[in-house]
N, C-alpha and C positions, 0 to 999 in steps of 0.2 A: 225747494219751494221758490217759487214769485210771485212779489207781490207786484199786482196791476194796476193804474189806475183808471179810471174808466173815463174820467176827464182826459187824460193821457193816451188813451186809446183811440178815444173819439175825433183824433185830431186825424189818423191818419185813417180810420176807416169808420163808415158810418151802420153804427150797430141798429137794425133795422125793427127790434123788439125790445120789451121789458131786462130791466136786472135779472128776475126768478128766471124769464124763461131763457137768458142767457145764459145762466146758472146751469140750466138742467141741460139742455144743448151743449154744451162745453163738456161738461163731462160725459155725455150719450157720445160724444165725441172723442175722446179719448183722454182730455185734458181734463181730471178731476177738479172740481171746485173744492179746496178745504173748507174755506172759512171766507164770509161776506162780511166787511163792516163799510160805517160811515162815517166820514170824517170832515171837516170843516162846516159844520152844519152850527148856524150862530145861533144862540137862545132865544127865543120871542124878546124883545123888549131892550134887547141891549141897544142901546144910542152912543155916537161918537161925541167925547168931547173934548172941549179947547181949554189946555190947563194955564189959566191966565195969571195965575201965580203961586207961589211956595212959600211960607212958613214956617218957624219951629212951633209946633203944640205947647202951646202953655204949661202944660201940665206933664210931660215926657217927652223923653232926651233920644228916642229912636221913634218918635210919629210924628207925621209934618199934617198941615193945614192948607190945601190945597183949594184953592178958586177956578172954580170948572165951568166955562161959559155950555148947558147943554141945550141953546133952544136961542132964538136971536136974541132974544129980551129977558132970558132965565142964566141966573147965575147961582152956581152953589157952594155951597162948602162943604168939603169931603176930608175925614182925613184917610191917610193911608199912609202904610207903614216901609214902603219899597224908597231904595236907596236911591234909584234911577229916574222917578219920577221930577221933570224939571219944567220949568215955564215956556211955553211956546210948543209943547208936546200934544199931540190928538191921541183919544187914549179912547176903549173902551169902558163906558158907564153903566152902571146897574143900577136904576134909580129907586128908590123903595116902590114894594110888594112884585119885582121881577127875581122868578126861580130861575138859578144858576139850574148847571145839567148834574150837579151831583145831590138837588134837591134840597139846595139853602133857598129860604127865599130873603131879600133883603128889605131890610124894614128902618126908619127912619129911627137914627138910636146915638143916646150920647155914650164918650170914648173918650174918659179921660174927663169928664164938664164939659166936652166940646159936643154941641150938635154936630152928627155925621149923617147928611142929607142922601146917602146912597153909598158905591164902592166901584173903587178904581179896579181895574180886574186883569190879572196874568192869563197870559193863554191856557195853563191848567186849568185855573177856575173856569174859565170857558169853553173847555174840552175840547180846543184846539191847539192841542201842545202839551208838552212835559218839563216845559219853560216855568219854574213857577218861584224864581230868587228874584225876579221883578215883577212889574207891570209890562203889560202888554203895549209897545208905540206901534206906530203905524207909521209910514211912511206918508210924506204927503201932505197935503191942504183937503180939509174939509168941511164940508158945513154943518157947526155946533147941533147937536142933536136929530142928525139923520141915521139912518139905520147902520151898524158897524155890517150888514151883508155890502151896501156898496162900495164898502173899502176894502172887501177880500174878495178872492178868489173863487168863482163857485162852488158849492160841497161836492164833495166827490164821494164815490164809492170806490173801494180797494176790493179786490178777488185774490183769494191767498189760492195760489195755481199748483198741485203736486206736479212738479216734471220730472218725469223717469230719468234714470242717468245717459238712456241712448239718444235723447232727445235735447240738446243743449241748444238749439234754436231756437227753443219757445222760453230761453232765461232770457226775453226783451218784451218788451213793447211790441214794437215790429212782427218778432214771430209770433205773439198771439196776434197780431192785425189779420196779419196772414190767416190764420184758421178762419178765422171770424167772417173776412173776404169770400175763402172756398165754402165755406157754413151756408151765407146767405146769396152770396152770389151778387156781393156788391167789390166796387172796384176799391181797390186799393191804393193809396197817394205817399208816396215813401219821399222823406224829407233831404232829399241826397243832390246836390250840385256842386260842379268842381268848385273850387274858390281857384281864379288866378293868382297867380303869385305876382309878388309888385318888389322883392326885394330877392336877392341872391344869397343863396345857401351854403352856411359857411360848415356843414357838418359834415363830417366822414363818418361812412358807416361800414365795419367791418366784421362780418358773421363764420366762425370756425368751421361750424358742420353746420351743412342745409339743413340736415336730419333733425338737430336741436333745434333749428330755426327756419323753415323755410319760408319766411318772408319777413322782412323788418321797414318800417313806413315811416322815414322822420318828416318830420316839418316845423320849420323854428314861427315865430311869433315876434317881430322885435317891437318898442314900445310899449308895450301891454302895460295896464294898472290895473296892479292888484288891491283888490276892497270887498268889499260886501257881493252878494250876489241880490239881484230884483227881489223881489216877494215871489214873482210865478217861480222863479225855477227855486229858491228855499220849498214854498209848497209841494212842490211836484217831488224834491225829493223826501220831503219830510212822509208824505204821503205812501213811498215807497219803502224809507223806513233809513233811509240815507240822511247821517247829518248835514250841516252846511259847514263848509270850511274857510274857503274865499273865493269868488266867483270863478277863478279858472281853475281851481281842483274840481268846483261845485259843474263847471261846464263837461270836463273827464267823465265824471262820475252821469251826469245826464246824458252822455250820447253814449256809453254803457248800459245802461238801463233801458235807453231810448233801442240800438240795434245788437245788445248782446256782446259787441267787441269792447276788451278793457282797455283804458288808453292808461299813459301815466304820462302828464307832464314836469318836466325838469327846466331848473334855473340853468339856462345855457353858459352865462357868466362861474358859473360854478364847475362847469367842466372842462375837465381839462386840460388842455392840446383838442378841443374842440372835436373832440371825436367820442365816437359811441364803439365798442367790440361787444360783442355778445359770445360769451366762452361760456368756456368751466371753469370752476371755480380752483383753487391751490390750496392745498393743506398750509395753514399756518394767515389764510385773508380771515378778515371777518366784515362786518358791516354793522353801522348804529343806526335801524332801522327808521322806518316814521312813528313806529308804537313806545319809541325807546327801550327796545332791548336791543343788545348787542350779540348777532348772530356767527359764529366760530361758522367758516364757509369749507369745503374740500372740491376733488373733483367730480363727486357728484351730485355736486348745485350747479345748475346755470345761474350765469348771473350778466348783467350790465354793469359794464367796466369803462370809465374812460381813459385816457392814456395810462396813468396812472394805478389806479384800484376801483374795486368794485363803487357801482353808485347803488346799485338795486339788484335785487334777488330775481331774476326774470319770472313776469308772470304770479308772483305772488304778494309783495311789498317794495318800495323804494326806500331810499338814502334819503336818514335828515338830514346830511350836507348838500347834497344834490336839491334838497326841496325849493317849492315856491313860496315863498315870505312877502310880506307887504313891499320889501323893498328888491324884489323881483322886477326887472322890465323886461330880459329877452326870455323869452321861453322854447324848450325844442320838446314837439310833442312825438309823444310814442304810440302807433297801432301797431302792432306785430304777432305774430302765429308762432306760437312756440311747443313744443315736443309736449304731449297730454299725459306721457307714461312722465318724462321727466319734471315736471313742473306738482305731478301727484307724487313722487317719490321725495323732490325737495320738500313739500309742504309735511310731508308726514315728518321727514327728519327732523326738520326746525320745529314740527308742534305749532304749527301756525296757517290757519284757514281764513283767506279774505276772499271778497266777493269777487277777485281780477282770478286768484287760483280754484275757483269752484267753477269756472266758467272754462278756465282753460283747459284744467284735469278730464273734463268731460268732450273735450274734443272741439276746437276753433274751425272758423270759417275764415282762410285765408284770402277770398277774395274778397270779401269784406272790407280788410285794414286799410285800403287806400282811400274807401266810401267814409269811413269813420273817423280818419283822419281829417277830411276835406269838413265834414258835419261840427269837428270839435272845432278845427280853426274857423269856420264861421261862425257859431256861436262866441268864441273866443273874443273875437273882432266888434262882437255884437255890445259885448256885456262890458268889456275891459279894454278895446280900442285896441290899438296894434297896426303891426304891417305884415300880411302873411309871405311868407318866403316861399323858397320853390319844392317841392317834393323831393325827397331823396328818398325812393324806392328799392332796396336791394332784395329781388325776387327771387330766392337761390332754389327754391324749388316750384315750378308753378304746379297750377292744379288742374291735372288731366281729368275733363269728365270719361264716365264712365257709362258703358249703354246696358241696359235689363231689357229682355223680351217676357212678358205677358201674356202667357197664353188662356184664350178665353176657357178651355175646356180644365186648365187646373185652376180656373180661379173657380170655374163652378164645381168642383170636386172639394176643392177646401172649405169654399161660404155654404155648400148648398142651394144655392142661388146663381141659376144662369140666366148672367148679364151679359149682353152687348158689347161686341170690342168697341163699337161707336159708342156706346153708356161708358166702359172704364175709360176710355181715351179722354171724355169730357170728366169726368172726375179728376184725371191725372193732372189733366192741362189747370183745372180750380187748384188746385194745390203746388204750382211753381212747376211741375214735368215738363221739359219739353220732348214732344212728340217726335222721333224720326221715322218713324215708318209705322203702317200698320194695315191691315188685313180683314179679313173677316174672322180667323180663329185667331191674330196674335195681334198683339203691338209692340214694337220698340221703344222705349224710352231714354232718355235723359236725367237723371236726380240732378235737382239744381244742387249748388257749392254747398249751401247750407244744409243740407238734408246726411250727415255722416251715418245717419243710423240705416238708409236704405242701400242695402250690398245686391241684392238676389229678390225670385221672382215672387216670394211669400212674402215680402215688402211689400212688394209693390200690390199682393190683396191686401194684405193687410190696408192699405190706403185705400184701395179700392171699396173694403168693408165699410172703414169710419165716416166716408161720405154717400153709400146706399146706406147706412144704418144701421147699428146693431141690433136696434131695439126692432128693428123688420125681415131681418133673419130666422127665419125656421116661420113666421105666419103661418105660411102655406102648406106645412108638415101636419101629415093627418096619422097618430098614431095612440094606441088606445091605453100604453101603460105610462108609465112615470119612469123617466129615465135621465141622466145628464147632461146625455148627449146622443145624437140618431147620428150615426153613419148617411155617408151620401150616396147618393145610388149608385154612383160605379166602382165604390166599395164595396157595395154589396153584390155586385155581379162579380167583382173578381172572386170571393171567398164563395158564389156559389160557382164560378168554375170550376173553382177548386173541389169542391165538393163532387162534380158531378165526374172529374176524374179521378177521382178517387173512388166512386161510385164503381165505376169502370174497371176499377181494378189497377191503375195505376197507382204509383207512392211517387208523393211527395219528396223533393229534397231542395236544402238549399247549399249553395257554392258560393263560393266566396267570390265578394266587388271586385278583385286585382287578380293583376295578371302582369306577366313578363313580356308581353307585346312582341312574341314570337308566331304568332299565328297565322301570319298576312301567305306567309311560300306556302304552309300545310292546309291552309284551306280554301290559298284560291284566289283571296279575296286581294282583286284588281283596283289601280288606280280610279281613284272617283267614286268605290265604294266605301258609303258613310262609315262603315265598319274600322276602314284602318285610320278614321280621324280621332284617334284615342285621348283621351284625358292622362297627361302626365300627372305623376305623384312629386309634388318636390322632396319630400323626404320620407320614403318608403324604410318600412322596416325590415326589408331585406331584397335579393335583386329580381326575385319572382313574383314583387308586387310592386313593382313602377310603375305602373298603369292602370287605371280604370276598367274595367271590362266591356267593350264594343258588342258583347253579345254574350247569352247564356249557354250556347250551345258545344263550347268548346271545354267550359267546366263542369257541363251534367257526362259529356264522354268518356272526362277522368274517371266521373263516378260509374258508370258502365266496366270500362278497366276494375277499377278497383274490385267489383261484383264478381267478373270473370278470374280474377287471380283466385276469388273462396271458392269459384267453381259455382258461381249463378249463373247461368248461361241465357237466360230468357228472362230478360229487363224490360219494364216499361214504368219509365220513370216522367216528373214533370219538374217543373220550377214554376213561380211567378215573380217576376224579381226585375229590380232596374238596370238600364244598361247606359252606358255614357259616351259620348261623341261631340267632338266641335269641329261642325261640317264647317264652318268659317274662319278656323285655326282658333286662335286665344282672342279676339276680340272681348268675346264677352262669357257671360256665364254656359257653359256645359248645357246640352241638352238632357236631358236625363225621361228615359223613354218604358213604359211598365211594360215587360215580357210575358209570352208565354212562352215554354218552353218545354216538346213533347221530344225525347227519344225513347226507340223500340228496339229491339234485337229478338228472335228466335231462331235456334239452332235449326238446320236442313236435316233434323233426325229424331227420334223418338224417345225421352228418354224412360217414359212410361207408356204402357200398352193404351191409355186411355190420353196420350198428348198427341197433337197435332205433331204430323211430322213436314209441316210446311216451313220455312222460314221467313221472316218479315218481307214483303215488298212495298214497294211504293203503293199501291192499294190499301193496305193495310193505313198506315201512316195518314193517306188520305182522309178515310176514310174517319180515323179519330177525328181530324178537322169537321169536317161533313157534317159529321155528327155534334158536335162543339156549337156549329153555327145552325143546325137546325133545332137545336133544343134551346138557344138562346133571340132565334125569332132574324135570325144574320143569313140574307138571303146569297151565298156566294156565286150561285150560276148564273144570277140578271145583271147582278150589283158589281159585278167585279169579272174583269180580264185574266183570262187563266192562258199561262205559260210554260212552256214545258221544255227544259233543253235536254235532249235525249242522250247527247255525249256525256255531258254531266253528271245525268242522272238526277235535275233538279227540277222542282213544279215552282211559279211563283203564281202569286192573286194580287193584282193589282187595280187599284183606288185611283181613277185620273191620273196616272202613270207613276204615281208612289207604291210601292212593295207595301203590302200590311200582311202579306202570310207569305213565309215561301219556306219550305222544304226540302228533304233528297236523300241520296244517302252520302255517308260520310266518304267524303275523297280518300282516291290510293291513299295517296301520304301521309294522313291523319290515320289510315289503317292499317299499313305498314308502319309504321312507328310504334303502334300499340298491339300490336302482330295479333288485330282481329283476325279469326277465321271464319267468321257466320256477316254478312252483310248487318250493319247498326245504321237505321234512319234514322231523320229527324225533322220534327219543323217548328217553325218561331213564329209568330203570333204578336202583331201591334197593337195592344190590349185596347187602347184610348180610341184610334182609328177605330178597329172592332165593334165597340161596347157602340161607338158613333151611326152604327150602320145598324143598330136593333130597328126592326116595328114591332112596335107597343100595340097593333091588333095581332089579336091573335085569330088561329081560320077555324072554322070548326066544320066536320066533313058525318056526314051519319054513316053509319056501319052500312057496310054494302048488303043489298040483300042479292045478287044474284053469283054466281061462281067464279072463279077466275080460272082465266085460261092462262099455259105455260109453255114457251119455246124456248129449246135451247140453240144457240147456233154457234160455229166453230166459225172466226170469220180470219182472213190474211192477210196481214196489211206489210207492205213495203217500208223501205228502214227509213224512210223520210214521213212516214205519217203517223202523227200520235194518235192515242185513243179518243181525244178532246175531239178530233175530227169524226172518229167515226160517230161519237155517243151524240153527234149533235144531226149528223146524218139522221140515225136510227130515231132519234125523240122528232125532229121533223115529220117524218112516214107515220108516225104511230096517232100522232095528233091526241086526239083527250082520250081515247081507247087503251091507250101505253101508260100503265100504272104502276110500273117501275123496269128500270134496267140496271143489271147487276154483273160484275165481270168474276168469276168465278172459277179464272183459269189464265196462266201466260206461260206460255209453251216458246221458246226458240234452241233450235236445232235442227235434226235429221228431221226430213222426208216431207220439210216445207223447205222454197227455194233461202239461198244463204242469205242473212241480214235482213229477214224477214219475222214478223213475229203474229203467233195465232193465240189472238183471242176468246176464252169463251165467256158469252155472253146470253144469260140467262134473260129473257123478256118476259114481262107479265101486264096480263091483257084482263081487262076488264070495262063492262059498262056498268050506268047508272038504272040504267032505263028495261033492258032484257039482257037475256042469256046467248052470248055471241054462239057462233057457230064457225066451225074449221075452214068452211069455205071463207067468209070475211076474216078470219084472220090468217087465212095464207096469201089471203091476197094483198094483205100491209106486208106478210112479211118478202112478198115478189116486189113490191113498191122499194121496199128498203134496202135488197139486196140490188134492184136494179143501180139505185142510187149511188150505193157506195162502188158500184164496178163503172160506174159513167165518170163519176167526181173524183173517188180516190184510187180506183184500181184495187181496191180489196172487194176480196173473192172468196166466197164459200172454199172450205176447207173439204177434199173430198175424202 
């Protein structure tokens, strides 16, 4: 929990609406409101007054008789029973018939034989405090019987804030300003300036392991006077729920609360050989805390040690010999970033939770301590005087940012809400991201220092959510039952692909993410292919899974093997599954890419009188795609560039020169190794790309009324021309008359010439309008054939 002030808040960002509807926005936001209260709010009627002298009560030996100037020319007598109460004091008055906040009302009444003309009154009675073993003074000169609101502070409101444990940037002031800022879209004024230093720094700092510490920020104070703290900053922290102790612990403890980093100031004259170590702790130290227990320390407490022995527990309490006392004048203050695992293990050890180790356990912002450092020494200077000295920063680990990409098409797959890379980028940029790069499908970003909880790219919707809005998610979702949750649409095209090959006759399977990252010689795959940019495992559970999988295609082949050793010789299997790659080495987060993944096999024989005695080809394989994108509205012959390497034996479909389908059959090597004897194809399917390229009209065509006409032709093409060329000849010649072409036949060998191959290619001819006749359709098919004998040199098969 934190508590807010809204007074406190208001300094550094200007909250642009009500309490309530702040209230309600803060948590629509992600930041729960617990609890609202109000505090400093003075009671109708209360007046200050000038206590012009003191007396013993006539009549009792613990109540005094008190002369209360409250009005220029009104003087009264009071008594009142507090020990503290002395002459030349301005006190709050409650003069008869004004009601206190607990529902007394004061009424003119003797006390003892003494007329009691009203009541001297303790911050309890005024429900400004839990002070209530005296009367309330005031600081200051006033004028007898003005309102006690001119002599305080304005009332505040407090917001009791739930913060999650991954979020230890909103345990400030600051971090809520920050939301509040991205919230309305007002700017933000953060109270941060170097102080120069005016005196030389006389402290060493020396830190064992970065890992325990990577970063420690001293800076001394010399002449400091320690005393009281002001009224604003007692308020401010009382308000938060922090006592006062003396104005430069009371300073520590406000730029704490103020930017989330813990400081701890030390009596420098108290340490020893003038140095600070940051270790571990030794069996057999202990420490006499600032709460007064005495802590038995080992080695695994960190702690603050000067030459000598421990001064403080790092990150959870300090040393009463070490402290600051009225007769303090040098002080050396401490911001530093210490180990979150370690500082949560000491505090569970010792049984001891303070507000410096509930901030730390949850994860510090080291870049931070040098800004909080610089904030405590000038308040310091402010309140208590001094000379600030020079910074002694030992930086032992600095802090490398870290880059996330955002891609728009999974941020609308997770919200159901497709947003704008220009809408998240301006989202990101309200909430401290900085931008490096970004796109029309992506953006790059930056997590600023404070943000530990954002690692990966469902961070960064997630952020992207809280600032479109929770409460405006799913609006625009039209569906008729009552459910928890609707699926996004390209969830539900993936599971009806799945369905519709499975319709097909295909089975499902899945393979496993890892792999041994031997794949790169057996299938081919050349330098610059995204494929051999594989995701290392740092610690794999054994040596066939070091690796992420760059593709599905090499794990459904196992499972083809596997089918074939029980003797299934006619497989058509699918997957839909993720695959992993970083085209840009380790930079940044893994791509992670949703597959399909089709392979086929059938034997070149029969094993029942009623089975195909064909075996799979590239047609086949094709044609499963074909058929994928024609039933899911995916126009592949306008929309996309088809490739064919004929050595290879591979097709690819390419998107602006990105691969989203490519296909083939399984190379030698991959089939020599698994000593295939029947040809096994395949092809892989870029789900996201894909699903990208649907139209949402659909055509609608009325059933023909007139007959259709059918040719078959035997056509011969040369070892340098693929079928792409001829099918795009023949659909030319045919123009709207040509109602489908189908290859129904591949023939290479004897009694066509060598390294030639003969197609057969079924055409079908129809119109809308009447009943063709043999003459108009021999004469496309003389158009067609002339074509392909001018352009590619394929020739009627005689």
């Amino acid at each position: 929990m934190m508590l807010i002030s809204l007074n406190w808040l208001n300094s550094y960002v200007h909250i642009p609406v009500d309490t309530k509807t702040l209230i309600d926005d803060l948590t629509m936001f992600g930041d729960n409101v617990e609890h609202h209260t109000r505090v400093g709010s003075v009671p109708e009627g209360i007046i200050i007054g000038h206590v012009l002298s003191v007396v013993q009560h006539p009549n009792a030996d613990r109540l005094r008789l008190c002369t209360v100037q409250v009005g220029e020319n009104d003087k009264r007598e009071i008594v009142c029973g507090a020990t503290n109460v002395e002459a030349g004091h301005f006190v709050p008055v409650a003069l008869d018939g004004t009601h206190l906040p607990d529902g007394t009302k004061i009424r003119k009444t003797k006390i003892r034989g003494v007329v009691s003309n009203g009541m001297i009154c303790s911050e309890k009675e005024l429900g400004l405090g839990e002070d209530a073993a005296g009367i309330m003074v005031l600081d200051g000169e006033y004028a007898p019987g003005s309102s006690l609101e001119d002599a305080l502070p304005p009332p505040d409101e407090v917001l009791e804030i739930e913060v999650t444990p991954n979020r230890p940037d909103l345990l400030s002031h600051v971090g809520i300003a920050r939301e509040v800022a991205a919230l309305y879209r007002v700017p933000l004024e953060l109270p941060y300036e170097e102080v120069p230093a005016r005196a030389k720094s006389a402290v060493e700092i020396a830190i064992q392991n970065g890992e325990d510490c990577p970063r420690y920020v001293a800076r001394m104070v010399r002449g400091v006077k320690v005393g009281p703290s002001p009224a604003w900053l007692v308020s401010s922290l009382e308000a938060v729920g922090v006592n006062s102790v003396n104005n430069v612990v009371d300073a520590t403890n406000y730029v704490m609360m103020e930017t989330g980093q813990p400081l701890h100031a030390f009596d420098f004259n108290r340490l020893r050989g003038g140095k600070i170590i940051v270790r571990r702790g030794e069996r057999g130290e202990h420490l006499l805390a600032l709460n007064g227990e005495r802590y038995e320390l080992d080695e695994g407490h960190l702690i603050i040690a000067d030459s000598r022995e421990p001064v403080a527990i790092a990150g959870v309490i300090g040393g009463i010999e070490s402290s600051v006392t009225e007769e303090t004048t040098d002080i050396l203050i401490e911001s530093a970033c210490f180990s979150a695992t370690l500082v949560r293990r000491t505090r569970k050890s010792i049984n001891l939770s303070t507000e410096a180790s509930y901030r730390f356990e949850r994860g510090s912002d080291r870049e931070i301590c040098r800004a909080a450092s610089d904030r405590a020494c000038e308040l310091i200077t402010e309140i208590a005087g001094g000379t600030p000295g020079e910074v002694v920063d030992a930086y032992e680990q600095k802090y490398r940012p870290m880059t996330i990409e955002i891609r728009r098409a999974n941020n609308a797959r997770l919200l159901g809400v497709d947003i704008s890379t220009e809408q998240i980028v301006e989202y990101l940029e309200r909430l401290g991201f900085r931008i490096v790069s970004s796109s029309e499908k992506s953006a790059t970003v930056e997590p600023p220092s404070y943000r530990l909880d954002v690692k990966e790219e469902a961070d960064l919707i997630e952020e992207v959510a809280r600032l479109y809005g929770y409460d405006r998610i799913g609006l625009g979702w039209n569906f008729r039952c009552t459910a928890y949750a609707v699926r996004a649409p390209f969830d539900r095209f993936v599971e009806d692909v799945a369905d519709h090959l499975c319709a097909r006759g295909a089975t499902e399977v899945i393979t496993s993410s890892f792999t041994d990252g031997s794949e790169d010689a057996l299938w081919g795959w050349t330098e610059g292919d995204v494929k051999r940019s594989r995701v290392k495992v740092r610690n794999p559970l054994n040596v066939k899974q070091g690796y992420m999988r760059s593709s599905l295609i090499p794990g459904m082949v196992d499972v083809v093997r596997r089918n074939m050793d029980y003797g299934i010789r006619r497989v058509n299997i699918f997957e839909i599954g993720k695959t992993f790659s970083c085209p840009g080495g380790l930079k940044g987060l893994p791509y992670e890419t949703l597959m399909l993944g089709i392979v086929m096999t059938n034997p070149d024989d029969a094993d029942f009188w009623q089975s195909s005695k064909k075996a799979t080809d590239l047609f086949d394989i094709k044609r499963e795609i074909e058929i994928v994108a024609q039933v899911f509205g995916v126009d592949i012959r306008d929309d996309f560039r088809y490739d064919f390497d004929r050595t290879a034996g591979q097709f690819f479909y390419k998107l602006n020169e990105e691969t989203v389908i490519e296909g083939g059959i399984v190379p030698g090597p991959v089939a020599e190794r698994y000593d295939f004897d029947q040809p096994v194809w395949y092809a892989a399917v870029d789900l996201a790309e894909f699903y990208g390229q649907r139209s949402l009209v659909k055509g609608y065509s009325a059933l023909p009324e007139y007959p259709v006409s059918k040719r078959d032709l035997s056509l011969v093409a040369g070892e340098n021309v693929d079928f792409q060329k001829i099918e795009k000849a023949l659909v030319s010649q045919g123009g709207g008359l040509l109602e489908s072409l189908q290859v129904f036949d591949v023939y290479r060998g004897k009694n066509i010439p060598k390294g030639s191959t003969a197609y057969g290619v079924r055409l079908q001819f129809r119109s809308r309008e009447r009943t063709l006749t043999d003459e108009e359709i021999d004469g496309i098919i003389d158009k067609m054939l002339s074509k392909l004998e001018r352009e590619l040199n394929v020739t009627l098969r005689s």
